[in-house]
C-alpha positions in Angstrom: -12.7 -41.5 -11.1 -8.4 -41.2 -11.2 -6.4 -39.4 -9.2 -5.6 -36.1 -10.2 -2.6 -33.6 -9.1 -3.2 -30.0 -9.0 0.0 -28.0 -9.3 0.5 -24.7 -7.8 2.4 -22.3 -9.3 4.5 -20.3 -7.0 2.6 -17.4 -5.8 3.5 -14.2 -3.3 0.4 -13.4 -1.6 0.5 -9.6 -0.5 -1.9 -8.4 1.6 -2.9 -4.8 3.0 -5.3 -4.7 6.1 -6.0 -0.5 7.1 -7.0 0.5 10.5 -7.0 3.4 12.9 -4.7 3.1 15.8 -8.0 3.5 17.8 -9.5 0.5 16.8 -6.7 -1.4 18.0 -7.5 -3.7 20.8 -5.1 -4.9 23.1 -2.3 -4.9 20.3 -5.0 -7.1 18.1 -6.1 -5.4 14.8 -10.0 -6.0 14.6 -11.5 -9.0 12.7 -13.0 -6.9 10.3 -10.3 -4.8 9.4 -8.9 -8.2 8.0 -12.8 -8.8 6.1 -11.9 -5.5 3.8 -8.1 -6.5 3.5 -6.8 -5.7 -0.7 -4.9 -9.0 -1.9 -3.0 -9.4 -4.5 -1.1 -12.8 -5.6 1.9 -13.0 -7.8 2.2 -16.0 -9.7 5.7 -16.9 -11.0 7.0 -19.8 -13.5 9.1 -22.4 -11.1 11.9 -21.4 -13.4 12.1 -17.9 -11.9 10.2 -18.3 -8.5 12.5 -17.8 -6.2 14.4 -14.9 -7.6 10.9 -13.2 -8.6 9.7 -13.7 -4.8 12.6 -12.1 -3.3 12.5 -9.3 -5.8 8.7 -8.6 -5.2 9.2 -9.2 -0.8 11.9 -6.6 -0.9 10.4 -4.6 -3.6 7.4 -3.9 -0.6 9.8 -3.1 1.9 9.3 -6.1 4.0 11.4 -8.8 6.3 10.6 -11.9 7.5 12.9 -10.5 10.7 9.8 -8.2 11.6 7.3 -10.9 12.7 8.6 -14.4 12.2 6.3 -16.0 10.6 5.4 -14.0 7.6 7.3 -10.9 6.1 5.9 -7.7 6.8 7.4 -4.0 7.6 9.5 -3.4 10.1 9.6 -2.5 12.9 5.9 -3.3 14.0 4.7 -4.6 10.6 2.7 -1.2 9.4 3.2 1.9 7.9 1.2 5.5 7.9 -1.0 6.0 5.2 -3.0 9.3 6.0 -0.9 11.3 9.0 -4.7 13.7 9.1 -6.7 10.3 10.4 -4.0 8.1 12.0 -4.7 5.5 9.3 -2.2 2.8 9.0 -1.3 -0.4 6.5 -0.2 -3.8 7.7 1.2 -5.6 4.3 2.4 -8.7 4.7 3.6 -11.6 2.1 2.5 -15.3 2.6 4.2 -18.1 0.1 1.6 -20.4 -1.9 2.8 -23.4 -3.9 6.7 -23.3 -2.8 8.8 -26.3 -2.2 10.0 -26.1 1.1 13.8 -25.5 -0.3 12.3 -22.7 -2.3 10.7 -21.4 0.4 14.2 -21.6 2.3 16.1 -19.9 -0.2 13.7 -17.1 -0.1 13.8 -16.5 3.3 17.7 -16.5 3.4 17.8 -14.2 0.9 15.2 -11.8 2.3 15.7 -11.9 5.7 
């Protein structure tokens, strides 16, 4: 058996949990609200990574200001999808396989 390396490539995670304000619970969006989240993952060649990652977090509309830990909307982190029901979107973005200077640049660039 030898050692192996697997190497990441850099990849924006977006993800978009929808809920009804009513089925918030004590400002904590339901467990399985999260279960039926949509992801999507944007790989990018090193090359390019950080300048494809800042393009794609603001291209969502989201700052890593509005939480502090992950970038997401702002100013609570969702948006209204369906006014008739109440439904809203939390999207947030996670970094996968960045260097922490990459992942340093982004966030100064983003915000």
């Amino acid at each position: 058996m030898t050692d192996q390396t697997i190497t990441l490539l850099p990849t924006v995670r977006i993800n978009r949990v929808r809920f009804l304000e009513d089925d918030v619970f004590e400002g904590s969006i339901p467990r399985e609200c999260y279960e039926n989240a949509r992801t999507e993952d944007f790989d990018f060649d090193r090359e390019d990574a950080i300048e494809g990652a800042v393009r794609l977090i603001q291209r969502e509309g989201l700052t890593f200001a509005a939480t502090g830990n992950d970038w997401a909307a702002n100013p609570d982190g969702t948006r209204i999808t369906d006014y008739a029901t109440g439904e809203r979107e939390e999207t947030t973005a996670h970094l996968i396989g960045f260097t922490m200077t990459e992942a340093r640049a982004i966030i100064g660039q983003v915000g």
